[in-house]
C-alpha positions, 0 to 999 in steps of 0.5 A: 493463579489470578497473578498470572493471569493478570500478568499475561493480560497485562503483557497482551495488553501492552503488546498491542497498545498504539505506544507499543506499536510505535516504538517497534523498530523495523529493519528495512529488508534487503529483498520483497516482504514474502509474507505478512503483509499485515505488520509493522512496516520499516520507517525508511525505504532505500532510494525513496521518499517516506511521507506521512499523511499531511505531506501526502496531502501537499503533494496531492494538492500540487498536482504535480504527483501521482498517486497510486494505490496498491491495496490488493483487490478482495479475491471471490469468497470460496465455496459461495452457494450457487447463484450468489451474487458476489460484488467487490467492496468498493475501494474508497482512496485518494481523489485522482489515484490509479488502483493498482491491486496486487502489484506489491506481493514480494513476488509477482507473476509476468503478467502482473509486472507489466499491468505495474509497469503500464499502469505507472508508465500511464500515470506519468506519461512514460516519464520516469522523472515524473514523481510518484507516490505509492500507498496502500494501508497502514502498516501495509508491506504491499506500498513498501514492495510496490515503492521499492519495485518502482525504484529498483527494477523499474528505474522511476527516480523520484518515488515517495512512499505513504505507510499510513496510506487511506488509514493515515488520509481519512484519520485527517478526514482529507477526501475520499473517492470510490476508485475502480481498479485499472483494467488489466491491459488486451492480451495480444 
């Protein structure tokens, strides 16, 4: 009995262990990531540019890139009691990014593709040469749907995509900024 239970210890322990974690090899999908954005996210992204954090940090410092963040924005607590105050976390990211939530569900409603196209179409003057790069957290499907929307639908040609995301930059205690998310645009 106590050898059972020191064997199902042992494969959880395994499992979940950073080397483990590495060495798991995700496909890239043909279509959207549709749930657990949460997991191990693929090591390529077709028609992209995958970086890590130090290259990441380059790009920024040249200036030449722009930066956005994808992370979903935290929705309200239900069932808070009435007259409770709710303030959004704040969003600590890359110094000079734009945040984008919600743009890298799998599948994303009208309205929330054109706030997409508008707020990447801000960051680089409508020029879809202009590079871009796209992140959110580690292991974080949100940046991948986002970078793979920006070069398929969008047509953007030089996209690079960031899987380790803020996790990644503040591990190289690189510098961090309280963000605002981008308004949405005046509905007509």
């Amino acid at each position: 009995m106590i050898r059972q239970m020191f064997g199902a210890f042992l494969a959880v322990s395994l499992l979940t262990s950073p080397a483990y974690a590495q060495s798991v090899t995700v496909e890239e999908p043909d279509d959207y990531m549709q749930e657990h954005y949460r997991s191990s996210v693929p090591a390529t992204l077709k028609g992209g540019t995958v970086v890590g954090p130090e290259q990441a940090h380059e790009l920024w410092q040249s200036g030449m890139v722009a930066f956005v963040d994808v992370v979903p924005r935290p929705p309200k607590p239900a069932n808070l009691p009435k007259g409770t105050i709710w303030r959004e976390k704040s969003r600590h990211s890359i110094p000079g990014a734009i945040w984008l939530p919600n743009v890298g569900y799998g599948k994303i409603a009208p309205q929330t593709d054109a706030y997409f196209r508008q707020g990447l179409e801000k960051v680089t003057g409508g020029d879809k040469a202009h590079p871009v790069l796209l992140f959110c957290l580690a292991d974080c499907w949100m940046s991948w749907n986002a970078a793979k929307r920006a070069i398929e639908e969008y047509g953007y040609e030089t996209v690079y995509w960031f899987p380790e995301g803020t996790d990644g930059w503040t591990f190289y205690d690189y510098p961090t900024e309280v963000l605002k998310r981008e308004p949405a645009p005046a509905q007509n």
